[in-house]
N, C-alpha and C positions, 0 to 999 in steps of 0.2 A: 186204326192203322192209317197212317200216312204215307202215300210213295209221293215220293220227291226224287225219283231216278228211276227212270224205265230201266237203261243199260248200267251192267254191272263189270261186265266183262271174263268174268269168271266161269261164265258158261261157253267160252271162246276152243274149249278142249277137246267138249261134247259130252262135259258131264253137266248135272245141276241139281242144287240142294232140296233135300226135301223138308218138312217143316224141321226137325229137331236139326238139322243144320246139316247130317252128316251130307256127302256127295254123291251122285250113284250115275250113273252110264245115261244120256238122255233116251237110247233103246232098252232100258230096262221094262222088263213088262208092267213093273209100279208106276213107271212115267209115261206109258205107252197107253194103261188105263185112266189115268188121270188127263192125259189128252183126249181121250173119244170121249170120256166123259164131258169136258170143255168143248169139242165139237157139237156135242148133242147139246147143251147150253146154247151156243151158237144158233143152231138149228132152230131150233125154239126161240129163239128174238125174231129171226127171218120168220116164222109162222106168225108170230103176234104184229110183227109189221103189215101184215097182210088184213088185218082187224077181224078175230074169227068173232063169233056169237060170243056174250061177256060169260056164260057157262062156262067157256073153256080157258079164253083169256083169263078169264080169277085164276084158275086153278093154274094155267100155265104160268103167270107169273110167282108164285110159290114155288111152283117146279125148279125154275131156277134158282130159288134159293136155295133149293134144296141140293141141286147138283152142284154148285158151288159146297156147302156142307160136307156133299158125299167127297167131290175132290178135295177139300181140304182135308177127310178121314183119310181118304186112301195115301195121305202125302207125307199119313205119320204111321208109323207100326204101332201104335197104339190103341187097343182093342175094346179100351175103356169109354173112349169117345162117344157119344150117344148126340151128333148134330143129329144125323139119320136116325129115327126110330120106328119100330113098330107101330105107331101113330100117325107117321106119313103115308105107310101102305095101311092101311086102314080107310083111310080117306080118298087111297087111290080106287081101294075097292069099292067105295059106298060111290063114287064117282065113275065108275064104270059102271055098275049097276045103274043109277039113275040116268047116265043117256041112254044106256040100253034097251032101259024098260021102254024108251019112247022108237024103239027100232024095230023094224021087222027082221023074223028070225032069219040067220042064215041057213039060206040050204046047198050053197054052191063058194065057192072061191070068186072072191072079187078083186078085179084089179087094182090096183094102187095109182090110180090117175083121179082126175076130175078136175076140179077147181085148182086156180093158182093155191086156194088155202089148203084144201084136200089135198095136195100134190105136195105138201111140203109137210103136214101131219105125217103121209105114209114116211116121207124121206126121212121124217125126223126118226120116225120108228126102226128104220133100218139101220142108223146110225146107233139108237138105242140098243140093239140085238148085238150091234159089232161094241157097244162097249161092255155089251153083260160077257159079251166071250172073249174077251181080254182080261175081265176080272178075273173069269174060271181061269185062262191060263195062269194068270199071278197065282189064284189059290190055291194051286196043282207045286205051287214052291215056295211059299210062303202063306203062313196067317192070315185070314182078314176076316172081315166084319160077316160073317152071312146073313146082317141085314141087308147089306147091299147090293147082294144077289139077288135077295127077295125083291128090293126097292126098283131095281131094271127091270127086272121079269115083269113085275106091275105096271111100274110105267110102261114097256110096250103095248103092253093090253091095251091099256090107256091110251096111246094114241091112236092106235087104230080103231078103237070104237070112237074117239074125239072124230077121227078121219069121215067115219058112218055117218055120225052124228051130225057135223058139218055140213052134210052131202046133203042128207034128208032136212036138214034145216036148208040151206038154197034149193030145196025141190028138187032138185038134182037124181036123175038115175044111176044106181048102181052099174057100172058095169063088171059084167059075168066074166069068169075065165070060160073060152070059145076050148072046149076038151076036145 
């Protein structure tokens, strides 16, 4: 695919097309998810500018293709798609397992600060949490994929053990929520 024109003008109404052409409201919850999805992509380049350990950096760059993928499913009603598979959360889990095993256990709530790079893992995670609950709302009125349910729900995991991970790799102390 070639863009050769950013502006089209079509979207001047407040609607805009999704892939099979038709037009739908830009506050539609399908395009609402397809944006925090695109946030969270975002999020995740501002993390890898930061240059985390190359553990995570591999895996994040995937990541993005992968959410790229995911928004291009959710931009069609097409159920058939399979960019997203059970083969990407599979990988997300054997990758949460493996930093994990290098982690001491949690026994408390820990806050979501630290490093400039640990501080933008947790952010990305939150951004993460707010796209999987815009999908649930689309799924509550239309069809979709419940791989990609599955696929958010794991990558949050994922960032926040990456977030752990991270921390305990610059020696860095956890810090505790003060109850």
């Amino acid at each position: 695919m070639r863009i050769t024109k950013v502006y089209t003008k079509t979207g001047d109404n407040g609607t805009t097309s999704l892939s099979d052409g038709s037009r739908v409201k830009k506050n539609s919850l399908r395009i609402i998810s397809i944006g925090s999805v695109d946030e969270l992509n975002a999020s995740l380049g501002m993390v890898l500018s930061t240059r985390p350990v190359e553990i995570i950096s591999k895996l994040l760059r995937k990541i993005q293709n992968d959410l790229f993928n995911l928004g291009g499913e959710i931009s069609t009603k097409d159920l058939n798609l399979k960019l997203v598979s059970i083969d990407d959360i599979k990988l997300l889990e054997e990758s949460i397992n493996e930093l994990n095993s290098d982690l001491p256990a949690l026994k408390e709530f820990i806050m979501p600060r630290g490093t400039d790079i640990v501080s933008r893992l947790h952010f990305s995670r939150t951004i993460c949490r707010r796209a999987e609950v815009d999908l649930v709302n689309l799924s509550q009125i239309e069809k979709i994929n419940s791989i990609h349910l599955m696929y958010l729900n794991r990558l949050s995991d994922y960032l926040f053990v990456s977030a752990r991970y991270q921390n305990n790799y610059d020696e860095n102390n956890e810090i505790f929520w003060d109850k």
